[in-house]
Every structure is written in C-alpha cells, then in structure tokens.
N, C-alpha and C positions, 0 to 999 in steps of 0.2 A: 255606233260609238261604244256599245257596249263590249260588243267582241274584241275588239282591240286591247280592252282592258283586259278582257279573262286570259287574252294572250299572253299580255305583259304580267299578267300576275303566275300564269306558267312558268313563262321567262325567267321572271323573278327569283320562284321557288326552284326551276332548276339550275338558276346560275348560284341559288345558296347553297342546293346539294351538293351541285360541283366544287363548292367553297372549301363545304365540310372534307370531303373528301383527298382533296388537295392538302389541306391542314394535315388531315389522319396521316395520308402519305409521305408526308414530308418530316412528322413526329417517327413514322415508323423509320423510315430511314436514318433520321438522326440519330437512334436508338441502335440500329445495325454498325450504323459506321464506328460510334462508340465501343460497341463487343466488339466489330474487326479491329480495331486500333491497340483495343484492349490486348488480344488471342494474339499480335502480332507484335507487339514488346514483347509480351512473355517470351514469345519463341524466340526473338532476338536475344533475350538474355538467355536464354535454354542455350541457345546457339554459340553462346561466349560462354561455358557455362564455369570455364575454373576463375576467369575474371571478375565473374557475376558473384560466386562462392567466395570470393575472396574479400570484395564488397560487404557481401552478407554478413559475414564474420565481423568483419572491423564495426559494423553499425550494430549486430547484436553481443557485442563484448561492453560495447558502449553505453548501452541499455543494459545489458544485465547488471552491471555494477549498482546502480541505484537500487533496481529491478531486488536483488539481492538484498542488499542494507534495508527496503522496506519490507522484506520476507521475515529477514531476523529480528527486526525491530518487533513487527505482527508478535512472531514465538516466542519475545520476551515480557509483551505485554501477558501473551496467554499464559507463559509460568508464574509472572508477580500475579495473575489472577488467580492461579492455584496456591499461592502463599498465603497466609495471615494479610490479607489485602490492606488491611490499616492497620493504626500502630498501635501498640501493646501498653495499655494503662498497668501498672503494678501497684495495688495499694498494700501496704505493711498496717496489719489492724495492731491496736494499740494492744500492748499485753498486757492491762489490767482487764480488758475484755471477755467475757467468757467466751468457753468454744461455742458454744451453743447461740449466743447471740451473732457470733463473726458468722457461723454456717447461714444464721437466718437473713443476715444482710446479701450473704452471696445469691442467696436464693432469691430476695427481694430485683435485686442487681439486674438478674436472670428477666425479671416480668417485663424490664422497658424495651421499649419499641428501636431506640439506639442504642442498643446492647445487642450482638448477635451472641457471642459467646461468654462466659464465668466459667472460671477453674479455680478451684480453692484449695489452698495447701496447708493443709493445718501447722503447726508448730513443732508437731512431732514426725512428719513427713520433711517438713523444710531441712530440720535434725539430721536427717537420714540419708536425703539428698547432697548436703555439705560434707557429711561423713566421708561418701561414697565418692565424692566430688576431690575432695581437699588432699586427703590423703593424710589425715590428723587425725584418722578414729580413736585411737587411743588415749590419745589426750584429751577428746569432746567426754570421753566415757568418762572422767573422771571428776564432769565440772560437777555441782553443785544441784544447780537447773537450766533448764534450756535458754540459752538467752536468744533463740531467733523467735521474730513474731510470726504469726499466721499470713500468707499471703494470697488476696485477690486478685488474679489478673483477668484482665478485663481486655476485652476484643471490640472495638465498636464497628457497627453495621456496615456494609459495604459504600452502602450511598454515602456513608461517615465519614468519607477518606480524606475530602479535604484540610487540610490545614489547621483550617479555621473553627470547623465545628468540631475534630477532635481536641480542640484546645479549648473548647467549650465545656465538654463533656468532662477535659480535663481538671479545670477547676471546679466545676461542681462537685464531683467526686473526691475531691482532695480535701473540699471544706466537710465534710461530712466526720460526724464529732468521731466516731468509732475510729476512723482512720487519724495514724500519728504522722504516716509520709505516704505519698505518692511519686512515683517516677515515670515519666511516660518516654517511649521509645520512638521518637518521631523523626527523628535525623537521619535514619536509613532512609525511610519513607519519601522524604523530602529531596535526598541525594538519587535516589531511585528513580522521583518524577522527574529530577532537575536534567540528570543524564539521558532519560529519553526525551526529553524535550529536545536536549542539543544534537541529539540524534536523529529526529524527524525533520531539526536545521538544514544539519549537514547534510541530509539524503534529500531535500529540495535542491539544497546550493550545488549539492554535485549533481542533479538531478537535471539543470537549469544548465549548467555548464559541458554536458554530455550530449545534450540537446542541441548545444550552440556546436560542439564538434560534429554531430551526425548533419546537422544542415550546409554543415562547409563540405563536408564526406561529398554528399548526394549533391550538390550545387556542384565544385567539381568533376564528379565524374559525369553530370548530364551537359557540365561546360563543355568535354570534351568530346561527346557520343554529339553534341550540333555541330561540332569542329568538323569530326569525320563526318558527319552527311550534310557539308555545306553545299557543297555540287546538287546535291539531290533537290534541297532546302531553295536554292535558285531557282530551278527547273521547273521547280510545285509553283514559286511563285508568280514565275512569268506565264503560267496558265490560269491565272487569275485566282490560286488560295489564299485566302485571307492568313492573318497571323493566327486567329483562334483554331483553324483546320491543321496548323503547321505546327501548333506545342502542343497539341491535344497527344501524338503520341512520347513526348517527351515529358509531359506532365503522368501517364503511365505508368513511364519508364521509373520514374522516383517515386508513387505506389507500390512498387514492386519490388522496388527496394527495401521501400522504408518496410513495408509489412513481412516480405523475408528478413528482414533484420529483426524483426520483430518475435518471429518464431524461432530465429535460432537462441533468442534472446533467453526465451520462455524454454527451450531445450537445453542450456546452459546451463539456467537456475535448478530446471529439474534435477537434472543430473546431480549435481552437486548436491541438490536435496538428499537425494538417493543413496550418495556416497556416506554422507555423514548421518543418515538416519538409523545405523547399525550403529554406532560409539553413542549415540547420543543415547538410544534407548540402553547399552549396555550403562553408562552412568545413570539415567534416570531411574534404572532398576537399582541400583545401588542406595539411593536413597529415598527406597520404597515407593518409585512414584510413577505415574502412568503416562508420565506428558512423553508427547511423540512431535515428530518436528510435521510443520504445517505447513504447504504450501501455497501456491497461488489458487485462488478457487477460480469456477468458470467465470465469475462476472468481472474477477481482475485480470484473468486472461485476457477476455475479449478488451478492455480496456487496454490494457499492456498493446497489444495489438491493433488496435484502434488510433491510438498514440502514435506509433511507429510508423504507421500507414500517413498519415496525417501530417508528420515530420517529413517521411520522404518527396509528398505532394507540394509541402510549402519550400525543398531545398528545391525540387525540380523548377514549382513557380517563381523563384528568385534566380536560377541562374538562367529561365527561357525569357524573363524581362528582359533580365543584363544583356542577353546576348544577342538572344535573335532578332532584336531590331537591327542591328548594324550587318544583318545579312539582308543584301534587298540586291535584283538583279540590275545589271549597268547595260 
C-alpha cells in the first residue's frame, strides 16, 4: 500500500515539473512570437519606406506644433524668471524727511524676510535722472530747490509673487508715516501670468485636438494595410488564429508610427531650436543678458515619445476593433 503511494507522489511531482515547464515554454514562446511580430512590421514599413515617411511626417508636424508652443512657453517662463520676478513697490519719502532718516528706513526695509531687494534714490540723484531723462536741464538748473522727493523701490521676494501678498506688503508700506505715496507696478505682472495661462490653454486645446487628428491619421492608415491583407487575414483565420494573434501585428504597425512620428516630432523642434538659437542670443546680448533658448530635456523627450507611441497603439486598437471583426472566412 505503501509503494503505490511513493509512486504517485513521483507521479505527482513529475507531472508538476512537466507543468512548470510547459508554462515556461509557452511564456517563452509568447515572448518570441511578440519580437517576431515586432521585427517584421518594422521591415514592412522599412519595405514602404517613402509611404511610411510620409506617414511619419504628417504625425510629427502634428506633434510638433504643441510640442513647440510648450517649448516657448518653458523659455518664457525662464526669462520672466530672470526678470524682476514680482512687482515693483515705489515709495516717494515725504520731503520734510531728512536724508539720513529716508537712507535708515531703506536700510531697515533691506532686514525683512519679504523684501528681496531696496534701491534708494535720493532727491538729488532722482534730479539728475529727470534732468538726463526730460530734456529740460536748463530750466531744472534754474528752479529754486528740488522739488523731487527721495525714492524707495522695493522688490518683494520671489515666493512674493502672488497677487495677493504683494498687495499685502503693498499696503503696509504705504501706511508707513515717512512715506507720502506709494505706487506699485503690478499690472504687467498680472497681464504676464494672465497671457501664460491662456497659453498653457491653448497648448492643451490644440494639444487635444492634434491628438484627435493623429489617431484618425493611424486609424486610417492601419484601416487600409487590413484591407490590403484581407486575403492573408482569411487564410490565418481558417487555420484556427484567434483575433488576438491577427491584430497583434497591426497593433505594431501603429507603435511604429506613432513613436516614429514621435521622433521626427522631437527632430522638428530641435531643429528649429537650432535655427533661431543664433538671433536670439544675438538679441539677448544686446540687452546684456545670458538667456539662451531651452529645449526639450531627456525626461520630456522620452515623454514626447512615450505619448506618440501610445497614440499610435490606441489609433491602431481603434481601427483593428472596427474592422477586423467583419473579416471572418465563408
């Protein structure tokens, strides 16, 4: 009684190795059939290749346009961040004031924590500046005494920028007895974040709407690559492949697209990066300044490209639903 057991528990264990085994092999082979499927769209689009190129084109022009608008958008936030990043308080000290007290307030001004910058323009510099400015010197030279007051301008901190807390910062410092007027310059500021907002709109909404043209793009053209291998598509069927074996190289096929579309996308932008990186630094030298144009880094690359691939996967899986059901042999 016993033996028969140790048999069956042989048995057992060798019909679980054979289990495993059979698993392994049929994981590995899934895994082949996959890279063959793969290696063998490519070649077919390799094999069409000015049809394929021309594909590619139309889906990385389509991509690049956003692709672009969020490039310049990136470069515009980076130069408003090389600018006076918030808005510019001016306070006019009162001129019964002496100089000496006006200097020690600028310097107080100077200590707080939301304060990055104080400039201070005494009354005889402001003079000098209007002089130089006006084009009236001759007739300032003959006033009596100066009638400009001393001026502090005031810069608040970066984290400062909203709104709300320079308007904070603004009325405190306006009530401050030394000061007769304060003017704060906040209107650029506001039309600056207002216009990149509607700029990071419109680069979704065309972004969203380029998206919707690239998936008719690749839907299409994988409509018509089942059309031309219906004959084939028959043939597979009546030897018993299932639908999943028969769109797996059509699904591919719009991989291959979308992510070549992707890269010419990304070779587009560069380019045109390239081209205009010479004027631009030639202006930004002109007003002494060092910004240079930026472009896509590695992790929006692979994004950009990731996107692409992903688009052409979902136009492939939308036109192999549509279609290739109503292929079935008769």
């Amino acid at each position: 009684m016993n033996s028969p057991d140790k048999t069956s528990g042989r048995r057992d264990s060798k019909g679980a190795s054979q289990s495993r085994t059979s698993t392994g092999d049929k994981m590995n082979s899934y895994m082949a059939h996959h890279q063959q499927v793969a290696r063998d769209s490519f070649q077919r689009l390799i094999g069409t290749l000015v049809p394929s190129m021309m594909t590619w084109l139309v889906i990385g022009i389509a991509l690049a346009l956003p692709t672009g608008l969020f490039v310049a958008l990136e470069n515009v936030e980076s130069v408003s961040r090389g600018w006076d990043g918030a808005a510019q308080i001016s306070l006019f000290v009162n001129k019964v004031v002496p100089e000496e007290d006006s200097r020690k307030l600028a310097r107080k001004l100077r200590l707080r924590d939301d304060i990055s910058e104080v400039d201070y323009i005494s009354r005889t510099q402001a003079l000098e500046e209007f002089q130089a400015l006006s084009g009236y010197g001759d007739v300032l030279e003959h006033l009596d005494q100066n009638p400009l007051p001393a001026v502090i301008v005031v810069r608040p901190v970066e984290q400062e920028v909203s709104a709300e807390a320079t308007e904070a910062l603004y009325k405190e410092l306006k009530a401050l007895p030394q000061i007769e007027q304060a003017i704060i310059d906040l209107e650029w500021v506001q039309r600056l974040y207002s216009m990149m907002e509607l700029g990071k709109r419109m680069t979704l909404a065309l972004a969203a709407l380029l998206a919707l043209g690239v998936l008719l793009v690749i839907g299409n053209t994988i409509r018509l690559a089942i059309e031309s291998r219906r004959d084939e598509i028959v043939i597979v069927k009546l030897v018993g492949a299932t639908n999943a074996f028969v769109r797996r190289p059509f699904l591919y096929t719009g991989l291959w697209y979308g992510l070549g579309g992707g890269i010419v996308s990304w070779l587009l932008v560069s380019v045109s990066l390239f081209w205009l990186s010479g004027p631009v630094a030639e202006l930004s030298g002109l007003y002494q300044s060092q910004f240079v144009l930026q472009g896509l880094g590695f992790g929006q690359t692979l994004l950009l490209w990731l996107a692409s691939g992903l688009l052409g996967l979902a136009g492939a899986w939308l036109a192999v639903s549509r279609h290739l059901g109503s292929i079935e042999p008769r």
